[in-house]
C-alpha positions in Angstrom: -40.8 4.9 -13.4 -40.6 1.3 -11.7 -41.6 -2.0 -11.4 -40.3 -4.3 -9.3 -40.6 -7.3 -6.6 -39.4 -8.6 -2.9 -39.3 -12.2 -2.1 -38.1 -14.8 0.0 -37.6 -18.3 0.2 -39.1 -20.4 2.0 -37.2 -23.3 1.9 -33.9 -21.8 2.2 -34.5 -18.2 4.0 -32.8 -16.6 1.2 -34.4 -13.0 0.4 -34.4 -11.5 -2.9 -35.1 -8.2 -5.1 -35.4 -7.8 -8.3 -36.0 -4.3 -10.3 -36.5 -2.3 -13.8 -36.7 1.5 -14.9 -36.8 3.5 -17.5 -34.5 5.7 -14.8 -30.6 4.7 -14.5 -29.2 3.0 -12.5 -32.4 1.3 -10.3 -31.1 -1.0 -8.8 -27.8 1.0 -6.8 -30.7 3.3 -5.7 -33.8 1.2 -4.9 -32.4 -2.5 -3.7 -32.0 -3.3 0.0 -31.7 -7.2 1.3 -30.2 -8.3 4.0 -29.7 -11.6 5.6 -32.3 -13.3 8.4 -33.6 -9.8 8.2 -35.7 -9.3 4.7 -35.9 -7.3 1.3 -37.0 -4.1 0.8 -37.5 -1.9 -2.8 -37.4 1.8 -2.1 -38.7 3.8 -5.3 -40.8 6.3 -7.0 -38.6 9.7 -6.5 -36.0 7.5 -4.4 -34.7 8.7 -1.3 -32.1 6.0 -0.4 -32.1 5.8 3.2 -35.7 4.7 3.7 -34.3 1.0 2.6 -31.6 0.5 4.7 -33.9 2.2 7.6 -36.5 0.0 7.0 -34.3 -3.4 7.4 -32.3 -2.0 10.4 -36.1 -1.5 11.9 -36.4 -5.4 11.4 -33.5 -6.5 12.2 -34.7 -4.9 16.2 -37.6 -7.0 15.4 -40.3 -5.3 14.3 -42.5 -6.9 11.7 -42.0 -5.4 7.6 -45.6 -3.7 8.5 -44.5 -1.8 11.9 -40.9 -0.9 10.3 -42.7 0.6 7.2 -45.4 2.2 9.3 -42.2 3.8 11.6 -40.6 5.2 8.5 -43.6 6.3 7.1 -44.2 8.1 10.3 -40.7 9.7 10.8 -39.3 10.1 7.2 -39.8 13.1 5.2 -41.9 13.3 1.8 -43.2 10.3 2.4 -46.7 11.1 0.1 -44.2 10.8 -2.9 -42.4 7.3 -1.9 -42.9 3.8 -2.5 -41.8 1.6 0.2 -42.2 -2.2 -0.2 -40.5 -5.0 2.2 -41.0 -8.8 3.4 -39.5 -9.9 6.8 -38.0 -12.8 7.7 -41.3 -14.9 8.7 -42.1 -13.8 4.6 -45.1 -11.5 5.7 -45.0 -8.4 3.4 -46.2 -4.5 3.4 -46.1 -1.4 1.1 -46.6 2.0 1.3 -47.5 4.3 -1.6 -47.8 7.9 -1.6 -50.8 9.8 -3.1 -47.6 11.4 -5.4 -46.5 8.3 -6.7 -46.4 8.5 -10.7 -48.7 8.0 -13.3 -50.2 4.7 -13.0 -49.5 2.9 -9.6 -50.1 -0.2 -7.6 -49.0 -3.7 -6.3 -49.7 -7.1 -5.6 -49.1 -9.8 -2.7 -48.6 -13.5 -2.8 -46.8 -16.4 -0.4 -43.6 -14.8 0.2 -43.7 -12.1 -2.4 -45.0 -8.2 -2.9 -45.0 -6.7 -6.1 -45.1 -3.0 -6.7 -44.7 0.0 -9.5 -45.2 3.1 -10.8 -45.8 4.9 -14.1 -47.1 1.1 -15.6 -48.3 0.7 -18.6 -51.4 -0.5 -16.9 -52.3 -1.8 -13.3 -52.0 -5.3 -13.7 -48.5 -5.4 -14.1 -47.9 -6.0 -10.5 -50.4 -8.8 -10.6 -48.3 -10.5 -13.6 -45.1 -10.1 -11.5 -46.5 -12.1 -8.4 -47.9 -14.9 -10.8 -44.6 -15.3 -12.3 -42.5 -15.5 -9.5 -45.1 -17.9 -8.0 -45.3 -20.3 -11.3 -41.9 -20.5 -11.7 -39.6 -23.1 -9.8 -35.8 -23.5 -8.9 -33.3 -21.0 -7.2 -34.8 -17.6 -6.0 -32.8 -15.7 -8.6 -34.4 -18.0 -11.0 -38.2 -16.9 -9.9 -37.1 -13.3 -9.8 -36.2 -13.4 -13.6 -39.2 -15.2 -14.0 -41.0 -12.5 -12.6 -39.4 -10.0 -14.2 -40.0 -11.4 -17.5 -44.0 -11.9 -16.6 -44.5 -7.8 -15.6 -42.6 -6.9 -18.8 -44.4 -9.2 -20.9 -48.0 -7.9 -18.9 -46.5 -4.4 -20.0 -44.1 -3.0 -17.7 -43.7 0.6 -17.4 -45.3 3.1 -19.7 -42.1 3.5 -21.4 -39.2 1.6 -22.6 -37.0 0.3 -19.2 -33.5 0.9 -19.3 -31.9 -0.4 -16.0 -32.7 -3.2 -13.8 -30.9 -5.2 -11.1 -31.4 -8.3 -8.4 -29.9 -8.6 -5.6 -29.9 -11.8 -3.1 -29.1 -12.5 0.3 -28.3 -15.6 2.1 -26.5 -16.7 5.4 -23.2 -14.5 5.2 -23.6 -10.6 6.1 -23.5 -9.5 1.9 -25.1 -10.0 -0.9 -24.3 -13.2 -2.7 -25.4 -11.9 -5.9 -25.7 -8.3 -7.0 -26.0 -7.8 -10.0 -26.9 -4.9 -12.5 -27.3 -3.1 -15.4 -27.1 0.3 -15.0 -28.8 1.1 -18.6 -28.7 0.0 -22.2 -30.9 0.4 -25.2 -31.6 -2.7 -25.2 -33.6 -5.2 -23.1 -32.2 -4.6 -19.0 -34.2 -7.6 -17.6 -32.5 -9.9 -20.3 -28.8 -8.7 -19.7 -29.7 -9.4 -15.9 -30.9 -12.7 -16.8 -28.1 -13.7 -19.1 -25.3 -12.5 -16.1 -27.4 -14.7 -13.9 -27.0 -17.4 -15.8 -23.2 -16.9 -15.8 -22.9 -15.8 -11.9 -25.2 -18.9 -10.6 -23.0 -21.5 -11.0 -19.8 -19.4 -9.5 -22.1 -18.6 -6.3 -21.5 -21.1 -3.9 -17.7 -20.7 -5.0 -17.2 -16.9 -4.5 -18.7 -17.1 -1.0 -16.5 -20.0 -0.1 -13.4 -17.9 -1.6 -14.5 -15.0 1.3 -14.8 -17.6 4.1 -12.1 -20.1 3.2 -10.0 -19.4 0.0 -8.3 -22.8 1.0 -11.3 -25.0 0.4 -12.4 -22.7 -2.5 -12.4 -24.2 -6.4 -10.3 -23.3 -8.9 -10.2 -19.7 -10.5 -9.8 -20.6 -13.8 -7.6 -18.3 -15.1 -4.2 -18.1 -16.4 -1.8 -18.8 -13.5 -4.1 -20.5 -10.9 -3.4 -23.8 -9.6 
């Protein structure tokens, strides 16, 4: 019921996720980054801790590959999960039940792991890496890109109806999160079109949390 993708950048550090399904809401149930640490996308019959256990199993140092082997070996219903993460020196791991749905695989480049379930066909995680890879520019930019790539390869079996990214960078949130939570339309291109809008305004809204004195101008009525 997923596709999706965990990344990082090399040249900044900044981790990203990015994620579609024809299931509501993916992204508030799947998306995990956190900063120096890594990314990681749980899915396939979620069980939401398994992210956040995952990352706090890095953050104590152990590589994306031992904290993914530790909650495969002390989590529960594991043989219906998809677990996929990248640490902070960008080496990547995945786990994937014998349960997972329907038709189910992933894919590995430099600094990114692509995964899904129930896709239209198996190549889909392949199309994912390929466009995150060819693309250039921010992080959130390559994560659209690679969106775009898995959906145009065929994405799930099924029309998607939710999707999300989420970024993290030096401060201890994310510094984009955003979602849509489901529409009849085309998720991955509402994300895309409110990351168009929210990139320029990123630098700005994290200043505004650190410093509101050095921050720019809200813009609205009011504001000086």
């Amino acid at each position: 019921m997923t596709f999706s993708l965990v990344a990082r950048c090399a040249e900044t550090g900044m981790f990203g996720i990015a994620i579609s399904s024809s299931s509501p809401a993916v992204a508030a149930r799947c998306a995990y980054t956190r900063a120096g640490v890594g990314a990681v996308a749980s899915q396939n019959i979620t069980d939401p801790t398994l992210g956040p256990k995952a990352l706090d199993l890095m953050a104590d140092g152990l590589s994306a590959a031992e904290a993914v082997a530790r909650v495969k070996a002390e989590g529960k219903f594991l043989e219906y999960r998809q677990v996929l993460a990248i640490d902070a020196t960008g080496q990547t791991t995945i786990h994937s039940g014998p349960n997972s749905l329907g038709v189910w695989t992933d894919a590995s480049g430099r600094d990114v792991h692509a995964a899904g379930n129930l896709l239209a066909n198996p190549d889909v995680p392949s199309a994912l890496v390929a466009g995150f890879e060819g693309a250039t520019g921010h992080l959130g930019d390559r994560l659209i890109a690679a969106m775009r790539a898995g959906l145009a390869a065929g994405g799930e079996a099924g029309p998607v109806h939710s999707a999300g990214i989420q970024l993290c960078d030096t401060v201890p949130w994310p510094v984009a999160d955003l979602r849509c939570d489901w529409t009849e339309e085309c998720p991955i291109e509402a994300i895309a079109t409110a990351w168009e809008v929210y990139k320029p305004q990123l630098d700005a809204y994290v200043q505004r949390a650190l410093d509101p004195r050095e921050a720019p101008s809200y813009g609205v009525p009011g504001d000086e």
